[in-house]
C-alpha positions as CSV (number, residue, x, y, z in Angstrom):
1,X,13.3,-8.1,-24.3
2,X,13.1,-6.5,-27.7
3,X,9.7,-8.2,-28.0
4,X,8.7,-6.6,-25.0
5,X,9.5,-3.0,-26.3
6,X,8.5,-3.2,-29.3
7,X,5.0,-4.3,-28.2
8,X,4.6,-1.3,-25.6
9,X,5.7,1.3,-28.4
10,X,2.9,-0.7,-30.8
11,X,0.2,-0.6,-28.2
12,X,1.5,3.4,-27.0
13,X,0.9,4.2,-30.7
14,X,-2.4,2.8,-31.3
15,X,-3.6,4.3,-28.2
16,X,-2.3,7.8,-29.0
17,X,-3.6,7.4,-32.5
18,X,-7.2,7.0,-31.4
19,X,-7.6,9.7,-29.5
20,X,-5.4,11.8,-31.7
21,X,-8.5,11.3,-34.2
22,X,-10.6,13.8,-32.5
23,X,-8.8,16.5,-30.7
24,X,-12.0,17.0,-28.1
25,X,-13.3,13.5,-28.1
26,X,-16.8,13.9,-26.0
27,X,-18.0,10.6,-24.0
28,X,-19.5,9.4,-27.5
29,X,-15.9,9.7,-28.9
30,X,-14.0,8.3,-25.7
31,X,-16.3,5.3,-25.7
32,X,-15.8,4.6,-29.4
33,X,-12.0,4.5,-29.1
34,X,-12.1,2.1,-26.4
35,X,-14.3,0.0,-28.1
36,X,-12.0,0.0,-31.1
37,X,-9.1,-0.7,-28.5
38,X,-11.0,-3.5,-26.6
39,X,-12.0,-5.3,-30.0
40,X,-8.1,-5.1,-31.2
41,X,-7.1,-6.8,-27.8
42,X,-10.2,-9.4,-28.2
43,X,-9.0,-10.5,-31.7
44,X,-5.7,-11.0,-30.5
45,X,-6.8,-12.7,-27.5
46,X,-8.4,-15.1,-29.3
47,X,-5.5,-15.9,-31.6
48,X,-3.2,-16.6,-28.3
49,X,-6.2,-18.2,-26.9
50,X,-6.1,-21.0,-29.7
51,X,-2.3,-21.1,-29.8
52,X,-1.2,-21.4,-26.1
53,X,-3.1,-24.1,-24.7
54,X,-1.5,-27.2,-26.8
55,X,-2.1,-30.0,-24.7
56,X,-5.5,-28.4,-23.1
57,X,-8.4,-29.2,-25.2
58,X,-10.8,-27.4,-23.1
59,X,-10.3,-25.9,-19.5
60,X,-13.3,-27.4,-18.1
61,X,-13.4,-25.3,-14.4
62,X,-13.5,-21.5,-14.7
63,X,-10.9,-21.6,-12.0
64,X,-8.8,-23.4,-14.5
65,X,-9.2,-21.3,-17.5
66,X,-8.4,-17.8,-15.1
67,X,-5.3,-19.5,-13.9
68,X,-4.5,-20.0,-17.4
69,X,-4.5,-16.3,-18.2
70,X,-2.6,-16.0,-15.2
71,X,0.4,-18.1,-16.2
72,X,0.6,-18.5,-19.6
73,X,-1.0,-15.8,-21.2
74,X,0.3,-13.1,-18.9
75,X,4.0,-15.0,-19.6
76,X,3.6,-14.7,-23.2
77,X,2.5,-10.6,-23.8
78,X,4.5,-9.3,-20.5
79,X,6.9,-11.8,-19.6
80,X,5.6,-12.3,-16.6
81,X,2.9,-13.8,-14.2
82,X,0.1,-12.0,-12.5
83,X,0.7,-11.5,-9.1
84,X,-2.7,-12.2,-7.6
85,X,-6.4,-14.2,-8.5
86,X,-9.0,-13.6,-6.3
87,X,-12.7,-15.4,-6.7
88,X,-15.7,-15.2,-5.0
89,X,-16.8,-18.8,-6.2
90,X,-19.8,-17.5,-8.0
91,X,-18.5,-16.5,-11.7
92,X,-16.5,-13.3,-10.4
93,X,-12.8,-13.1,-10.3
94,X,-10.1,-10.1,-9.5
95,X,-6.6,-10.6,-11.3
96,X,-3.7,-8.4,-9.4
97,X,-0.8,-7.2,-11.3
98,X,1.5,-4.9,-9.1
99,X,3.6,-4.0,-11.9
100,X,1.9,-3.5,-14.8
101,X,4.0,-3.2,-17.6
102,X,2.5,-1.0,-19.9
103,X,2.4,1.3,-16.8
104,X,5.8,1.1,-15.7
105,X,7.3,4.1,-18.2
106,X,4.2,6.2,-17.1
107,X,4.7,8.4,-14.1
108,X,3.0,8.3,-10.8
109,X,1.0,11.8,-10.3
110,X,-2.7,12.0,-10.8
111,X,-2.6,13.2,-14.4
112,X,-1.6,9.9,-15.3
113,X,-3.6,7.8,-13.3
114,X,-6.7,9.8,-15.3
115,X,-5.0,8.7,-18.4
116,X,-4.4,5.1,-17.4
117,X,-8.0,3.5,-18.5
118,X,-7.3,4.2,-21.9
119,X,-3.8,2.0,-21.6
120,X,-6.1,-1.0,-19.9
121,X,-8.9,-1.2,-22.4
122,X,-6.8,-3.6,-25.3
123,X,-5.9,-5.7,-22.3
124,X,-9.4,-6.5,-21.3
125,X,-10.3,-7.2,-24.9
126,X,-7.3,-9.7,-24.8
127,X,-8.6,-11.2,-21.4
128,X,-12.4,-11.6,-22.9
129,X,-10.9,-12.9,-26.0
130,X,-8.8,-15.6,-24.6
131,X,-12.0,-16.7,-22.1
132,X,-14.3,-16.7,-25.8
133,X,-11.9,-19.0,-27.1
134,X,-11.8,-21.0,-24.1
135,X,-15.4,-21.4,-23.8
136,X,-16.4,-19.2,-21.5
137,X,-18.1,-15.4,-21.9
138,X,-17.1,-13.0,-19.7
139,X,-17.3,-9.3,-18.8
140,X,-13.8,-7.8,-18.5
141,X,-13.3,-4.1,-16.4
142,X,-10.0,-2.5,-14.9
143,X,-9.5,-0.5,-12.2
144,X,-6.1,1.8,-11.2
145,X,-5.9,3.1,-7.5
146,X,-2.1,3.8,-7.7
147,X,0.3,3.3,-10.8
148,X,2.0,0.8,-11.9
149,X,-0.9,-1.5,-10.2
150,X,-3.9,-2.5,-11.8
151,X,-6.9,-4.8,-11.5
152,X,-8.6,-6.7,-13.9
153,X,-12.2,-7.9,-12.8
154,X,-13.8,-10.8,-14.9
155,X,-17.2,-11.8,-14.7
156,X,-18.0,-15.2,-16.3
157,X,-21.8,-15.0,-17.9
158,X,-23.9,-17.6,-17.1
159,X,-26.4,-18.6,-19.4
């Protein structure tokens, strides 16, 4: 549990001291923090990525991998599973989680859900990481409609 806490403070920090950088951060300055934010989360998606899978070489289905991230990767940063995987069978898939932990301190108004993108960014690095190291290149967004809920959409690049 103190794992748990300790991460959300970490994460809380290094999103509050990017945009503490600039005090009126325009759209050039927005996207520059969450690229700095996603490229932390894909670095350490990579390390989990090459850590958690022991026994699995290679996830050889997409399917597979995305059910990895599900389980085991989601079990290892929040202590829990995602709640929902969605696909379309062609390379796209929707990941639920209901309960987002890194939402559940934040309120509920509208002023936060404005604020939540910023808080989802290193967790679509980790995602795109973890799929890199797994062998497959993706394309990572998140979406809020209602706090503590998200959605993660992963797109798997063909080549």
């Amino acid at each position: 549990m103190a794992d748990a806490v300790l991460f959300e403070f970490l994460h809380t920090e290094m999103v509050a001291e990017l945009w503490a950088r600039d005090p009126d951060p325009g759209s050039g300055g927005k996207k520059k923090s969450l690229s700095v934010l996603e490229g932390l989360g894909f670095r350490v998606g990579q390390a989990l990525g090459e850590r958690l899978p022991r026994e699995t070489l290679a996830f050889r289905e997409e399917l597979d991998a995305l059910k990895f991230l599900c389980k085991d990767l989601w079990a290892a940063m929040f202590q829990k599973h995602m709640d929902g995987l969605r696909t379309n069978h062609q390379g796209t898939y929707v990941l639920q989680d209901n309960s987002f932990p890194l939402f559940i301190t934040m309120g509920s108004g509208s002023q936060y859900l404005e604020e939540a993108p910023k808080f989802l960014a290193f967790t679509c690095g980790l995602l795109c990481g973890a799929l890199h190291t797994l062998g497959f290149q993706s394309l990572v967004t998140a979406s809020v409609a209602a706090l503590p809920a998200c959605k993660f959409q992963v797109v798997i690049q063909k080549y």
